[in-house]
N, C-alpha and C positions, 0 to 999 in steps of 0.2 A: 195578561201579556207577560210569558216566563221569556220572553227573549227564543227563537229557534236556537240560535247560534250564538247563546250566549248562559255560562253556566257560573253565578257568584252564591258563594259561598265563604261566609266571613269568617269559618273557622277551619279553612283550609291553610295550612301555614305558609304556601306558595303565596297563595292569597293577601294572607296578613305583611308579607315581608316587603311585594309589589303590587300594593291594591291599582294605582293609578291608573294600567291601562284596562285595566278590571270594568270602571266604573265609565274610562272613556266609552269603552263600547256598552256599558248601560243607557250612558245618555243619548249616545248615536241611536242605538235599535233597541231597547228595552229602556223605556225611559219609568214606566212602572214593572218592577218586577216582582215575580211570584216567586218563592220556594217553599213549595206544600210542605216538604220535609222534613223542613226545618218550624214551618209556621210563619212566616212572615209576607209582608208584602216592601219594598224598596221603592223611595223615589231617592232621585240622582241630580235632575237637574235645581241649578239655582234657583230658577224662577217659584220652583216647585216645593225646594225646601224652604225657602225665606217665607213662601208667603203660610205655610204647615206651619213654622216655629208659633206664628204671633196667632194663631185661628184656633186658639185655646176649648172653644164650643164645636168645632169640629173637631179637633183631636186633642182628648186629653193626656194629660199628665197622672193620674188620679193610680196605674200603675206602677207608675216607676219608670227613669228614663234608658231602664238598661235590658237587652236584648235577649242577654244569657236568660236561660228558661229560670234558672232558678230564683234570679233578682226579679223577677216578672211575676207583678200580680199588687192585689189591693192590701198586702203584706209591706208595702217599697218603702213606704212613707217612716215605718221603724227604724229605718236605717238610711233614710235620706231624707227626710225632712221636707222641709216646703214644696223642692222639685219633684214629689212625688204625688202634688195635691194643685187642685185647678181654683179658682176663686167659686167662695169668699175665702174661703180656709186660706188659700195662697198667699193672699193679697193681705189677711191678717197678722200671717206668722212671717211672710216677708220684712213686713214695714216693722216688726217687732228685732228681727233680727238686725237690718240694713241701719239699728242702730249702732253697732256697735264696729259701723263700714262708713262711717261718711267718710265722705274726703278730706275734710280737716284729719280725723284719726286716722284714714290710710295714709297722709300725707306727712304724719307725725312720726311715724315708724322708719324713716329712711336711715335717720342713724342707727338705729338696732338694727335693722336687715343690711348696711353695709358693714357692719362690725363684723354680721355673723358671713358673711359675706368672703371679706377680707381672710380670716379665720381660715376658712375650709381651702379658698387660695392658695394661701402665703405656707399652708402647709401642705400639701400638692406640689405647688410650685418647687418645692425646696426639693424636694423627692425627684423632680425633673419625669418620669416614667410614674404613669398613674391610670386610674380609672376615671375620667371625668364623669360617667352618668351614675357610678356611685358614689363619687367621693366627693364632688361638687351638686352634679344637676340632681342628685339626692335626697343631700343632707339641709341642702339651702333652705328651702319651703319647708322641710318638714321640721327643721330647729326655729325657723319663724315662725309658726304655728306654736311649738312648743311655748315660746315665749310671749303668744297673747293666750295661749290658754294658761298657761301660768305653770308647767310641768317645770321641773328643775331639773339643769346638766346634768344632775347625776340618774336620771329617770329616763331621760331624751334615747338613748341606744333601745334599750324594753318595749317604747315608744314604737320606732322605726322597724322595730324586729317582728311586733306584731303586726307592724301598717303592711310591711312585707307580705309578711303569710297570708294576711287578707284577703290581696290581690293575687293571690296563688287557682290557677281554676284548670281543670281535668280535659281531654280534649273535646268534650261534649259543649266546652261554656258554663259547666257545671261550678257553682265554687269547691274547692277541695275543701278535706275534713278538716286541716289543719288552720284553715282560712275561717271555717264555721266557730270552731273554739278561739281564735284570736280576738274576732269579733265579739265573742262574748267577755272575754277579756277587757276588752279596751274600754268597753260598756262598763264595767261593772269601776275599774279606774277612773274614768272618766265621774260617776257619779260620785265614788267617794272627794274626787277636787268638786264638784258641786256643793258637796253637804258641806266641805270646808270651807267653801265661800259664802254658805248663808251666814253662818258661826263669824266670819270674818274677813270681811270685803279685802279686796286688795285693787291694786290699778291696775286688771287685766281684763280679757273679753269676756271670761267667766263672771266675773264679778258684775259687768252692764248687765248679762242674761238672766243671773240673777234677781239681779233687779229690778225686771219687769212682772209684774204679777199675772201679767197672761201668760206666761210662759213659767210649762211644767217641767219635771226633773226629765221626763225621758222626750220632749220637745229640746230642750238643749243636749243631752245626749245625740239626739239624730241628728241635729246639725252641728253638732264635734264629729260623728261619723261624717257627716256630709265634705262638712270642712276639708279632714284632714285623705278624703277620698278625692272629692275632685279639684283641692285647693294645692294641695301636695301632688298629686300628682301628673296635673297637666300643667305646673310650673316648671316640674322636671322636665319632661318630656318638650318643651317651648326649647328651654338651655338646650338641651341634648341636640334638637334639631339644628338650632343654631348653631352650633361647633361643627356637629355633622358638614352639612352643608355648606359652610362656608369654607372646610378642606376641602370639600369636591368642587368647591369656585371658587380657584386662587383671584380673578379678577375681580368677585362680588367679595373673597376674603379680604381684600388691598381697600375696600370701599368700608368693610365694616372696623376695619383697624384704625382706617383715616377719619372716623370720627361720625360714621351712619350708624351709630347705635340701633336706634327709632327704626329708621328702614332695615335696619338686620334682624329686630323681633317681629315685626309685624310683617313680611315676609316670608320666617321662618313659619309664625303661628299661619298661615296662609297655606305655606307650601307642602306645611307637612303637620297639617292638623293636630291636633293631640286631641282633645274631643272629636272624633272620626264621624258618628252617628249618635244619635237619639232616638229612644222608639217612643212613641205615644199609640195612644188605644182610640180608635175609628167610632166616635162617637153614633154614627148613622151611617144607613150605606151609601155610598159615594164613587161617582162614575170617575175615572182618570183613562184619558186616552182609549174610550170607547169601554173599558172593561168595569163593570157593577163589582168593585170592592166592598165587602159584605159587614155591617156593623159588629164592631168588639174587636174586627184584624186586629195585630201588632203589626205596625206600621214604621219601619226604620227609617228616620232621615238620616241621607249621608249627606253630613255637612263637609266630610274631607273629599268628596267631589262635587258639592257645589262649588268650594273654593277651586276649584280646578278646570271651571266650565268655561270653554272659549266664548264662550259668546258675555260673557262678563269681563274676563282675561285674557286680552290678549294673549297668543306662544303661554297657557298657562302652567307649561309643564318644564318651562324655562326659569329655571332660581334668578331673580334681576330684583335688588334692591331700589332700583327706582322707578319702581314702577308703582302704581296708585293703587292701593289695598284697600281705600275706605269702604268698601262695597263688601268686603271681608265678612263671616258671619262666625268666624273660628269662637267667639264668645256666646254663640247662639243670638236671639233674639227675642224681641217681644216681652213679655210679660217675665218669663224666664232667662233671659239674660242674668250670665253669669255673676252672679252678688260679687264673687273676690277678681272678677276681671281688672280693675284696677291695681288690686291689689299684687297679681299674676303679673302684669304689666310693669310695677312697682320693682317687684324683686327682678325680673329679667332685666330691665334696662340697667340696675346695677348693677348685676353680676355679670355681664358684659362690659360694661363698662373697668370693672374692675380687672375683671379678665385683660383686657386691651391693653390696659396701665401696668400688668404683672409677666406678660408673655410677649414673643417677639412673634411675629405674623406668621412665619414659619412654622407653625407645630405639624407635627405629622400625627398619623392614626394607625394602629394594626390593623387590617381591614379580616386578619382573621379572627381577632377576637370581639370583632362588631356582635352584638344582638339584639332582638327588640324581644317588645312583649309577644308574649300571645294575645289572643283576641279577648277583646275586652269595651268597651264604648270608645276607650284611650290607649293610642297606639303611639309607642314610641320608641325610647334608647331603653336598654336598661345596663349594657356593656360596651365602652367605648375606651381601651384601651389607649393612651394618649401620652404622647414626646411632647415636651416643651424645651424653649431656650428662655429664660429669666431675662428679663430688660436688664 
């Protein structure tokens, strides 16, 4: 089922900048979709992606959760860790990492992520004219990160300069060449604070990983890549959306000022997804809506239109802070649910919050210097040019 009258492609930039009504008319008339020439297959609707996420024996993980050709393949796991492997493996090196996530220790961190928080604020703020999705929706996660893996201020820019280049990718989806040697970079730092924390613990996340004897140098390597890929960068893009959006709805903006925190991320994360899609690999072949999907497909869930499905959502193409999001799947699901979604959740409500308490409702946006990413699993801000008035 390619859809007659319906032509998606996620690395069209038309595409990536207004997927929405893109994926409406997937769900209406292509609710599984082909694109041979690209290689994939698409499902769209809710019902379709919630019940994919958690069917771990029908579609694995064992690839890699990312679409682009190049991050695709039984290669993934090098550089993203657990999400790139299905149980026992999964289920081992999860419950080995999630220790160093419980909720007591993400719940510990609020003063150091409102410090760091405050910080990137109070000096923004002072500026009055700034870049919110670099200078805040940024720097926020990737200096909280910084400081449970244990990198020092003076190290943190290097850090960020290479997470940059990383996510750098060619118009094909391809990673760029300056994004290949970053990653080997970060790899090779990353192990030397490894080898300093067997030498000599400290009270950071490296130092739990450490300390577990099932877990080897380049298993916590791949989930420092994982971390600081999908932990940084769809906290950003959560902020970004948030600001976004609530300048384009002075009445949903009046609601998140007046003290809807809670309903202004969990909305934002709703409305404008930041993990967009997941692909997993077609363990057997598999009929959907008449059509024999052939076992090994790459198989994309779009989770930023299941969040968008009317028949879940009410008008769900309507930004409304009170409206009921628990049915929400922006953290994915199942077995693979997001390990740092707390965590993500953790630093947003702050830094809105803080935001709230530091700016007057009023800020305005250049809408010419707006831009998001290219395509990528996570779609977001990356330039949001931004006025404030100081309380």
């Amino acid at each position: 089922m390619g859809g007659v009258d319906v032509v998606y492609n996620p690395y069209d930039p038309a595409v990536n900048d207004e997927p929405y009504p893109v994926y409406a008319r997937l769900r209406a008339r292509a609710p599984l979709y082909h694109n041979p020439e690209l290689g994939f297959w698409a499902l769209s609707r809710y019902a379709d992606v919630s019940a994919a996420l958690t069917d771990s024996s029908l579609l694995s993980s064992d690839h890699g959760p990312m679409l682009d050709p190049g991050a695709w393949g039984p290669h993934a796991r090098t550089f993203l860790s657990f999400v790139a492997m299905d149980p026992p493996e999964h289920t081992r090196m999860r419950a080995a990492i999630s220790r160093g996530f419980t909720p007591r220790r993400v719940a510990a961190l609020e003063p150091m992520i409102r410090q760091i928080a405050r910080g990137h604020i109070e000096r923004a703020v002072e500026r009055r004219t700034f870049d919110f999705a670099r200078e805040i929706a940024a720097r926020l996660p990737l200096d909280v990160i910084s400081e449970l893996v244990g990198v020092p201020p003076s190290e943190r820019a290097h850090v960020r300069g290479n997470f940059g280049a990383a996510l750098t990718y060619d118009p094909e989806g391809r990673m760029a060449e300056d994004g290949l040697r970053s990653i080997i970079g970060l790899g090779d730092y990353y192990r030397s604070i490894i080898a300093e924390r067997r030498k000599a613990p400290r009270d950071d996340l490296v130092s739990v990983l450490v300390a577990d004897d099932e877990l080897t140098d380049e298993d916590i390597v791949a989930f420092l890549f994982l971390l600081i890929g999908a932990g940084a960068e769809t906290t950003t893009h959560l902020l970004s959306a948030a600001w976004y959006w609530a300048w384009r709805n002075p009445g949903q903006r009046a609601a998140a000022f007046g003290g809807a925190i809670e309903e202004w991320m969990e909305e934002s994360l709703r409305y404008d997804t930041p993990a967009h899609g997941i692909a997993r690999r077609l363990t057997r072949d598999t009929d959907w809506y008449g059509v024999r999907v052939p076992k090994d497909s790459r198989v994309w869930l779009l989770i930023g239109s299941a969040n968008r499905d009317e028949t879940v959502f009410p008008a769900p193409d309507v930004y409304d802070l009170g409206r009921d999001t628990a049915r929400a799947i922006s953290f994915g699901s199942g077995r693979h649910y997001c390990l740092g979604g707390p965590l993500a959740r953790l630093e947003g409500r702050i830094a809105l919050e803080e935001l709230t308490r530091a700016v007057t409702p009023g800020y305005d946006l250049d809408p010419t210097g707006i831009r998001r990413t290219a395509h990528g699993n996570v779609r977001g801000m990356v330039s949001l040019p931004t006025t404030v008035t100081p309380v």
